[in-house]
Legacy VTK file of the C-alpha trace (Angstrom):
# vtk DataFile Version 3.0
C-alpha trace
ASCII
DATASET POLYDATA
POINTS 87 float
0.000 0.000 0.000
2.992 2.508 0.862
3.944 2.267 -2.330
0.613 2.820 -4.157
1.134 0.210 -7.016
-1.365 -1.127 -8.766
-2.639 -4.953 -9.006
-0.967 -5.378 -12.477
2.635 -3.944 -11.290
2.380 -6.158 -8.089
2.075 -9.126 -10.240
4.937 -8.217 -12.315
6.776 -7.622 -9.222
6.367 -10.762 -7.076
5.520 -13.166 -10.233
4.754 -16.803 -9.476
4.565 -18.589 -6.259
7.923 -19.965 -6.636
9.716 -16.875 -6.533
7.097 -15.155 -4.576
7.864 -15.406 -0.998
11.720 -14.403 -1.809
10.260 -11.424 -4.209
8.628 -10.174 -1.229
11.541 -10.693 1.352
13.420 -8.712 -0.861
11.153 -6.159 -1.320
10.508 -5.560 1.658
14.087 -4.924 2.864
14.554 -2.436 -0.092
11.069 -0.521 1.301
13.027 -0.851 4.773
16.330 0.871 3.513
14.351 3.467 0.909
11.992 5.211 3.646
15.172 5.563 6.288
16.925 6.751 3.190
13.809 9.366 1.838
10.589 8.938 3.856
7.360 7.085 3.359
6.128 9.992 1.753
8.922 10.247 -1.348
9.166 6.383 -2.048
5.586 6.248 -4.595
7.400 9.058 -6.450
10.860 7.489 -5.963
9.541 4.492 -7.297
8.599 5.833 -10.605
10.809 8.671 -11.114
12.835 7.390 -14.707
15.452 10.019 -13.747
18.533 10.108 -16.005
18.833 6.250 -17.361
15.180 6.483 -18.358
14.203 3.411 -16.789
11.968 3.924 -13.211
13.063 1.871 -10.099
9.952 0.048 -10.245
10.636 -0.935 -14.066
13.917 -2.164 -13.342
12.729 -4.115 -10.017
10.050 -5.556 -12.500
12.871 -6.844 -14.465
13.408 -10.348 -12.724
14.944 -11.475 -9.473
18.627 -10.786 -10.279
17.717 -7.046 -11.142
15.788 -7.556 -7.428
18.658 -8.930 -5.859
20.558 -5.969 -7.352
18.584 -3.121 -5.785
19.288 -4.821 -2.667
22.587 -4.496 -2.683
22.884 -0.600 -3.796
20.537 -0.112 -1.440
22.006 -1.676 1.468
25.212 -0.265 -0.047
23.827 3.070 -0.032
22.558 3.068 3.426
25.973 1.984 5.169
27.690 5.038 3.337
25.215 7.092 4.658
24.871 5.201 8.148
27.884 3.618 8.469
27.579 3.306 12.666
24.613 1.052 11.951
26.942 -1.708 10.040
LINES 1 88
87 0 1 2 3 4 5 6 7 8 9 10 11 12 13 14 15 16 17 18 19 20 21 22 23 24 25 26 27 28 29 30 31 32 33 34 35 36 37 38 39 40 41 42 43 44 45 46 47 48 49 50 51 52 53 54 55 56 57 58 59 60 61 62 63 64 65 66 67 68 69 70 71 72 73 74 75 76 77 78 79 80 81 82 83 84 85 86
């Protein structure tokens, strides 16, 4: 719901069962890490801002798990430059 997205991108985003409960594991930490990083309030605009490289966060975490997997890892990248105490 914090993210506003609508019952076709959801399916594009968590897919089948099989990848489904790690889809949402993963998504979930990135919605962690993004609202400490901008607020609850920014992330729906975050998510689909196509910024310089023309493709939106939420296109590219639509992409398939390793492009998931990826986001992850800038993200928690991301955070312990900012937050570096915390790791």
């Amino acid at each position: 719901m914090r993210w506003a997205i609508t019952c076709d991108e959801r399916e594009k985003l968590v897919g089948n069962e099989e990848v489904s409960e790690r889809s949402k594991r993963i998504l979930v930490e990135i919605d962690r890490h993004m609202r400490f990083m901008i607020g609850d309030d920014e992330i729906p605009q975050w998510l689909r801002d196509r910024g310089e490289t023309g493709l939106s966060p939420l296109e590219f975490l639509t992409t398939g798990a390793d492009e998931r997997a990826a986001m992850l890892a800038a993200a928690r990248q991301r955070l312990s430059e900012r937050c570096p105490q915390d790791f």
